[in-house]
C-alpha positions in Angstrom: 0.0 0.0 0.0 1.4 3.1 -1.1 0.6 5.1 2.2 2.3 8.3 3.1 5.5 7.2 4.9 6.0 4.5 2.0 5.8 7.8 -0.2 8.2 9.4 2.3 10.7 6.3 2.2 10.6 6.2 -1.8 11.7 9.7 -1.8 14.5 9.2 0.0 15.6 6.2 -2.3 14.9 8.9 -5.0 17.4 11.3 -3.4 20.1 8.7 -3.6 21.2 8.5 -7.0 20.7 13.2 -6.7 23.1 13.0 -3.9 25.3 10.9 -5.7 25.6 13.4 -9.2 25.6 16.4 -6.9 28.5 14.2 -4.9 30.9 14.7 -8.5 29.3 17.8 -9.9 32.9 19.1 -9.8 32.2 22.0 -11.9 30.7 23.5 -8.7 34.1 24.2 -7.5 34.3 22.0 -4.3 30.9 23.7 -2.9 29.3 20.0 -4.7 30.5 18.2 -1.2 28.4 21.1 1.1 25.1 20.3 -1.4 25.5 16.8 -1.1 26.0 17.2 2.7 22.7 18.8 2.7 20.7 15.9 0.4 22.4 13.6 2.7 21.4 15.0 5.5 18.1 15.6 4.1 17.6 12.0 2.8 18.4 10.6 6.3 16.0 12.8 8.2 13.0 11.6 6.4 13.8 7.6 8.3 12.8 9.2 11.2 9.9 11.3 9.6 8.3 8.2 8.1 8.7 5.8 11.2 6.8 8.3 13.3 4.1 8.5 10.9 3.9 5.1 10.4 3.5 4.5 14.3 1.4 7.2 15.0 -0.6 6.7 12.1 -0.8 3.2 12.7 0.0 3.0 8.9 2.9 0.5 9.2 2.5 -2.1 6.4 4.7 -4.9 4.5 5.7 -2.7 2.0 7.1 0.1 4.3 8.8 -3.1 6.4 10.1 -3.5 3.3 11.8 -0.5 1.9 12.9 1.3 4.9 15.9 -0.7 6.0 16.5 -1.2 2.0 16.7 2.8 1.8 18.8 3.3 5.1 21.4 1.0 4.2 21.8 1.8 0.7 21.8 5.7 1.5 24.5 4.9 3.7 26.6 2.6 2.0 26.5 5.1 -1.1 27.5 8.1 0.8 30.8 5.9 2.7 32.0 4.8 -0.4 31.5 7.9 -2.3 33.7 9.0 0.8 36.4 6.6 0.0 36.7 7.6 -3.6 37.9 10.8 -2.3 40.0 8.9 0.2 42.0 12.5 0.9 39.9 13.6 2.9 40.8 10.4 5.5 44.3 11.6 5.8 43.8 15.1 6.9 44.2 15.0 10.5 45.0 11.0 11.4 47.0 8.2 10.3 49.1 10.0 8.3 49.4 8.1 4.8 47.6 4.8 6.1 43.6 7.1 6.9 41.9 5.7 3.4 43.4 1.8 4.6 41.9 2.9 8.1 38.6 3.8 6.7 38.5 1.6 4.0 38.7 -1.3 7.1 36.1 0.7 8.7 33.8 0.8 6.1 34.1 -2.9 5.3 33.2 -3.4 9.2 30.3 -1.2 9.1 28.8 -2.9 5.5 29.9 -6.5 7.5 27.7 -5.6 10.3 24.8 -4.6 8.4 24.9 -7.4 6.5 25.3 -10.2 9.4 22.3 -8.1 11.1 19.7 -7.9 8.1 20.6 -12.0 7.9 19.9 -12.4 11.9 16.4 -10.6 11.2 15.9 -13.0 7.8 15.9 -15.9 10.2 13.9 -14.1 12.9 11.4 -13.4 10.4 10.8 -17.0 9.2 10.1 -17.3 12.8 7.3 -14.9 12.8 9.5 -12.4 14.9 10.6 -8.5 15.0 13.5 -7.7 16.6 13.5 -3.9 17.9 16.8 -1.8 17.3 18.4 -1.0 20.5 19.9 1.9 21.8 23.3 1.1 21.1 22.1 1.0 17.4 20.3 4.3 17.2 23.6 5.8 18.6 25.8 4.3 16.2 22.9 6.0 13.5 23.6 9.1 15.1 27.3 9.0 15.1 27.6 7.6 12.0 24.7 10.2 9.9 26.9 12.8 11.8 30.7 11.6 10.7 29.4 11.2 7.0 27.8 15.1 7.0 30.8 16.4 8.7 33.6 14.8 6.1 31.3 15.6 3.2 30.5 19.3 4.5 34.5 19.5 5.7 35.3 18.7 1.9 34.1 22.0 0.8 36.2 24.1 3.0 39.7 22.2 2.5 42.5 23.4 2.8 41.3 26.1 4.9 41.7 25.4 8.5 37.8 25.9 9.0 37.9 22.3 6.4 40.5 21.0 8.7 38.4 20.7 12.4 35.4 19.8 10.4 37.0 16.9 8.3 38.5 15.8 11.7 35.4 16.3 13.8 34.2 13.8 11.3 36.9 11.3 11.5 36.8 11.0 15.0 32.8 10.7 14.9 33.4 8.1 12.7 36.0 6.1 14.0 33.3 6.3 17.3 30.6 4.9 14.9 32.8 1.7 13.9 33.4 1.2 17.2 29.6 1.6 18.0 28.9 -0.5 14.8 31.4 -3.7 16.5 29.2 -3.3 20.0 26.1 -3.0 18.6 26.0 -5.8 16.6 27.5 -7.9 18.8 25.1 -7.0 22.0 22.1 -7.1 19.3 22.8 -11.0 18.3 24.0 -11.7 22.2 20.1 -9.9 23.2 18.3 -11.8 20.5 20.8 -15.5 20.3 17.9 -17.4 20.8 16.8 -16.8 17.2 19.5 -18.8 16.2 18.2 -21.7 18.3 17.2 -24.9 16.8 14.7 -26.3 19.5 10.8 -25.4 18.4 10.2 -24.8 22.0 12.5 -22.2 22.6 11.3 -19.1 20.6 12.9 -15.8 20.3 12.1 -12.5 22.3 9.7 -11.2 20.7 9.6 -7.0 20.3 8.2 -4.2 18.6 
């Protein structure tokens, strides 16, 4: 059903493949990383603007159970290795001439643990579960929408020292989401490990 916050979800897949032209629209003299920074930030606000309406609403449906994670994870994965294919900008402030290897093991982490965690909720679903987020999630969201605004905004203003303390604001908030990313994932299997169980008797927690 093509509801409101499925309409709101589908726009933000829209945005994805803007963010990524504006993201090498060189020809706008470096201010193309500020833009995109913007649709980015734009794109991921509407996640939280749809859920709400969705609960509130009570206008959650398959379709919107569907898309939502879909549109999270790919607006995120787009936007970290856009980042990497202007690796500089990882070797501003840290790691002098090993920062794109550093992120580049970071962002295989982060794409790891989304990919382990959408399996985990395959199974749970087969089970005729839903597993809630937990906090430690919705910080790493946080962190990690933050780090990827703050290195794409930073862009714009290098080599200036204002593009400096942003770019490494956003290194450091994103070296915090990997680490939040490791934890999260971990803890959220650890919560829910009885999804993984074999024995008929022995269901999963059940949330949400």
């Amino acid at each position: 059903m093509m509801n409101l916050p499925n309409k709101i979800t589908l726009t933000r897949i829209c945005m994805i493949p803007v963010f990524i032209l504006i993201f090498y629209l060189d020809v706008m003299n470096g201010w193309n990383y500020l833009v995109s920074a913007i649709v980015f930030l734009l794109a991921a606000a509407t996640d939280a603007l749809d859920g709400h309406i969705a609960r509130s609403r009570h206008l959650v449906t398959d379709l919107g159970k569907f898309l939502d994670p879909i549109a999270d994870k790919v607006l995120v994965s787009t936007a970290l290795v856009l980042l990497l294919t202007r690796g500089a900008v990882f070797e501003v402030s840290f790691f002098a001439g090993w920062g794109l290897i550093v992120a580049g093991i970071c962002v295989a982490v982060i794409l790891a643990r989304e990919l382990i965690v959408s399996g985990f909720r395959t199974i749970a679903a087969g089970k005729g579960l839903v597993l809630a987020a937990d906090k430690l999630g919705k910080f790493k969201t946080v962190f990690q929408d933050a780090s990827i605004a703050l290195l794409l905004a930073g862009m714009s203003f290098l080599p200036g020292t204002a593009g400096i303390v942003i770019v490494a604001a956003g290194v450091i908030l994103f070296y915090i989401c990997t680490l939040l990313t490791v934890l999260s994932g971990v803890h959220y299997i650890v919560k829910n490990r009885q999804v993984l169980s074999e024995r008929a008797d022995e269901p999963a927690e059940a949330q949400g």
